[in-house]
C-alpha positions in Angstrom: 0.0 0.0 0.0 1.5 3.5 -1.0 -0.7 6.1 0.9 0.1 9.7 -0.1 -1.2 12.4 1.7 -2.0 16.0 0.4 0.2 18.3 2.5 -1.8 21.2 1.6 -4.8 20.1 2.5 -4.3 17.4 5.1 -6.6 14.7 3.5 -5.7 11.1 4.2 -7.5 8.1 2.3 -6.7 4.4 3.6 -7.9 0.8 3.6 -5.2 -0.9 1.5 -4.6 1.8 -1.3 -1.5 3.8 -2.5 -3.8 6.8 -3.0 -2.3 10.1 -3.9 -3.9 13.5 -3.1 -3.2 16.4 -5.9 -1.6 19.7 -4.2 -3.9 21.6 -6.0 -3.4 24.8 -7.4 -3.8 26.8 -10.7 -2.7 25.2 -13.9 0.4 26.5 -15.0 1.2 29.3 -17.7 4.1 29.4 -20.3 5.9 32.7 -20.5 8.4 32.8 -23.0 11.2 34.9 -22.0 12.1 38.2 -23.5 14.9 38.5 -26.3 18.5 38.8 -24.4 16.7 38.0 -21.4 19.5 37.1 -18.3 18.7 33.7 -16.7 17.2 35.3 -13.7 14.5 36.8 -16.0 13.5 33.1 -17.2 9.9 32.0 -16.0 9.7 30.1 -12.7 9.5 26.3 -12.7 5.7 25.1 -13.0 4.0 23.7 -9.5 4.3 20.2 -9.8 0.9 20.0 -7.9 -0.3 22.5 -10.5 -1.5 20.0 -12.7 -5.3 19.0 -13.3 -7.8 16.1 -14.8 -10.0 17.2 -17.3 -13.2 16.5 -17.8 -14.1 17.2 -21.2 -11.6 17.7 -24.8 -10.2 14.8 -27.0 -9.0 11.5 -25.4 -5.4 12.0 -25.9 -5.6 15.6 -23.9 -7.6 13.8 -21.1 -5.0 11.0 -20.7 -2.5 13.0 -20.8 -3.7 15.8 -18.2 -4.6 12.4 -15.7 -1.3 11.2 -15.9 0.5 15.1 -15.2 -2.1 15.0 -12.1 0.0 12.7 -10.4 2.6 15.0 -9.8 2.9 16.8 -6.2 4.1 16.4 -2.6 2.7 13.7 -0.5 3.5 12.2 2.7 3.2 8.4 1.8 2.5 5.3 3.9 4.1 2.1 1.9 2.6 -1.5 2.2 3.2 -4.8 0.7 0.4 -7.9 2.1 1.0 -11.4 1.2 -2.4 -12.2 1.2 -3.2 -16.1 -0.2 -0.5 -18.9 0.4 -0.7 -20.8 -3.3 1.7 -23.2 -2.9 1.1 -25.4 -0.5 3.2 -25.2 2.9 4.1 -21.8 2.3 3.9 -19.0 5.1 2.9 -15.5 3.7 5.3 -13.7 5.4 5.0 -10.3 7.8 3.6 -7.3 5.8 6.1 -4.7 4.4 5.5 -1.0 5.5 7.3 2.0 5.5 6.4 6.2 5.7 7.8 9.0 3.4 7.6 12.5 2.5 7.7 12.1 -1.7 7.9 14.7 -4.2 6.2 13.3 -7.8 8.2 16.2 -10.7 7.4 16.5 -14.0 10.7 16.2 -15.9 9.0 16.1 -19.0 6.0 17.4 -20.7 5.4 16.6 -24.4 2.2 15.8 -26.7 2.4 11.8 -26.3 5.3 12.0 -23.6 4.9 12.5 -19.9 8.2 11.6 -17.5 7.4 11.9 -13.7 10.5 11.3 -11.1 9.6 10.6 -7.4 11.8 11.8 -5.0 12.0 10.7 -1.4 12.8 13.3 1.7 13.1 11.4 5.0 14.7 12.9 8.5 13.4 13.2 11.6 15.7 14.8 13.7 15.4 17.9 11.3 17.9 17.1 8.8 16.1 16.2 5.8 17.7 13.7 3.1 16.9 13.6 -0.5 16.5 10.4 -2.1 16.0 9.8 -5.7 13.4 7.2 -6.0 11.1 5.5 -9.3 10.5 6.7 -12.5 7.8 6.6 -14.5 7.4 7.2 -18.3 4.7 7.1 -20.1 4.1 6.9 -24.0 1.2 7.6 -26.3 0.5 5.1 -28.8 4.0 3.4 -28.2 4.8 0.0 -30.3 8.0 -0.7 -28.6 8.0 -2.5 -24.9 11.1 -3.6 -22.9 9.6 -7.4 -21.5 11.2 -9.3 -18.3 12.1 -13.0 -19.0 13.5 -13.6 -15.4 16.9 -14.0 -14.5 18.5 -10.5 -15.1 16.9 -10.7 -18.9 15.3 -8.3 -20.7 13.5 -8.7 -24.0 13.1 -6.1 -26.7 9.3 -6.4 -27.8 7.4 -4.9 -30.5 3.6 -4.7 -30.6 1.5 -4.3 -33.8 0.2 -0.7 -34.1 -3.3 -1.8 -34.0 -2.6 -3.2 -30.5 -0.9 -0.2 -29.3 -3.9 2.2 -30.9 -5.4 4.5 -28.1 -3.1 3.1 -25.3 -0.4 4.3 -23.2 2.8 2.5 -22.0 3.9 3.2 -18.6 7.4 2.2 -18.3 9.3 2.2 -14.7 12.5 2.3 -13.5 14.4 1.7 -10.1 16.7 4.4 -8.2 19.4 3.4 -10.3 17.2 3.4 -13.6 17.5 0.2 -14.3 13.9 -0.7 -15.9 11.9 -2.5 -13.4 8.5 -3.2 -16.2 6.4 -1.9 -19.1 3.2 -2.4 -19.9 0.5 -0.8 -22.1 -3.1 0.1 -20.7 -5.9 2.5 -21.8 -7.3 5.4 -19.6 -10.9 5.5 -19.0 -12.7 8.9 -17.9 -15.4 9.2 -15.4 -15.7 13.3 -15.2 -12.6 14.0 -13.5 -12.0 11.0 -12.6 -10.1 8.3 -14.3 -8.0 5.0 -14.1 -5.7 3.0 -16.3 -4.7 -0.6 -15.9 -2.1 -2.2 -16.9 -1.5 -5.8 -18.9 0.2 -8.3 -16.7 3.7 -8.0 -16.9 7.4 -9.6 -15.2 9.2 -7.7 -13.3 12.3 -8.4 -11.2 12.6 -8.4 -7.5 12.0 -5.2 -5.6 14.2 -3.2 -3.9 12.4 -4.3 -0.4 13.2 -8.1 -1.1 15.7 -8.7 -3.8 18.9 -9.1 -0.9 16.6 -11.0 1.5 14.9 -13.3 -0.8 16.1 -16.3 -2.8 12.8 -18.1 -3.1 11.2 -16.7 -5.7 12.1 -15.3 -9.6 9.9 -13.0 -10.5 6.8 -10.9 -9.5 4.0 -11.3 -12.0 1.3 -8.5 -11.7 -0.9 -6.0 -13.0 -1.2 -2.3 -12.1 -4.1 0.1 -11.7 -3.8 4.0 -11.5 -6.9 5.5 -10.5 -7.7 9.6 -9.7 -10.5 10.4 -7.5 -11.8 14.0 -6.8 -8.9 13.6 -3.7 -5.8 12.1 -5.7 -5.5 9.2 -7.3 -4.7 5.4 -6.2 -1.7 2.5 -7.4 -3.4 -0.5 -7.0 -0.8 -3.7 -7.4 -1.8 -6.8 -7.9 1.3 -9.7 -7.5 1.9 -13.0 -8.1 5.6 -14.3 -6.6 7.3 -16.9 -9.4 10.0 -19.4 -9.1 11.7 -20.3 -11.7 13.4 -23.2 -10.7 10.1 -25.0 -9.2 10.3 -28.6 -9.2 7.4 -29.5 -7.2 4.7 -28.5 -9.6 3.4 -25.4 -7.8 5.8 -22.3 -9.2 3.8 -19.6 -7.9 4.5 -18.7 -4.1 1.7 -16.2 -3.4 -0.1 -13.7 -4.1 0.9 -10.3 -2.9 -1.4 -6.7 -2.8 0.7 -3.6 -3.2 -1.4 -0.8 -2.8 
């Protein structure tokens, strides 16, 4: 579960969600800069929490403005349940939690093209830290997807245009950007509201397990952005993998990340 709080406003939603609650604020404005114009005269940096859904205009522009309303700063609550033992024997093991302050930046803004870095700041003795955490990029109409295969091997995949028509790819990467999955999904629009899921995709290890496990492969899942009129919610849905199985039963567990 990722829970991200609005700072500005103080709302919290829970029960098993990573929700995210927009800052708020007015859309921003581009101001081009006057000819000879010395840096300091340069407009300022947009709000990331500046960003807003729409509710009416062509597809494309809606998708696109739901996925720039994820930027913003949130206080987060992390957690990771192992919920339904699948092979037999096996104990789910003890929930995985953890609280942030996060900063979601638009790093880049283009018709078709949206890149959004999270950035962690934890501290609390008064000296904050800044952490660069995940990435994610997403792609209009993209026919080209990076695929997991397990065992540090990546795939270069291309999808017929056809497929890819009307969707978005949300690619992510790890603090290192190293790509952690791709997957294409379509938005669908409720007002302001929206959500996009994701095809099921491989992806390796994650940072919270990959030097304490040696069980499992590969997590198997499927993701689900959602915005609500108070932010907007990362629903995962997990499946654990091993690889090397030999008792017939290669799937662990299944995990919620929300």
């Amino acid at each position: 579960m990722h829970l991200r709080t609005n700072l500005r406003t103080g709302l919290a939603l829970g029960a098993c969600l990573f929700t995210v609650v927009a800052c708020g604020g007015a859309a921003p404005t581009a101001v081009s800069p006057e000819p000879n114009a010395q840096a300091a005269d340069l407009p300022p940096k947009p709000d990331p929490g500046g960003y807003e859904a729409k509710d009416e205009g062509p597809q494309v522009d809606r998708d696109q403005a739901a996925i720039l309303a994820m930027a913003g700063t949130f206080k987060v609550h992390f957690s990771f349940k192992e919920t339904t033992a699948i092979r037999p024997g096996y104990e789910p093991k003890k929930e995985y939690t953890s609280d942030a302050l996060e900063l979601v930046e638009v790093v880049q803004n283009e018709p078709g093209k949206v890149m959004l870095q999270h950035i962690l700041i934890t501290g609390d003795d008064g000296s904050a830290m800044i952490i660069k955490h995940w990435r994610q990029d997403w792609k209009y109409e993209d026919t080209h997807v990076l695929s997991f295969r397990g065992k540090a091997t990546w795939e270069n995949q291309d999808m017929p245009a056809d497929h890819a028509k009307g969707t978005w790819t949300q690619a992510v990467y790890q603090v290192d950007d190293s790509p952690r999955y791709e997957s294409h999904g379509r938005w669908v629009h409720h007002g302001k509201t929206a959500y996009w899921e994701s095809e099921e995709t491989w992806r390796p290890l994650p940072r919270r397990e990959y030097t304490k496990r040696s069980d499992y492969h590969v997590i198997v899942g499927k993701n689900r952005h959602e915005l609500t009129p108070q932010g907007w919610v990362h629903f995962q849905d997990n499946y654990k993998l091993d690889l090397d199985d030999e008792t017939g039963n290669p799937i662990l567990v299944r995990e919620v990340g929300e």
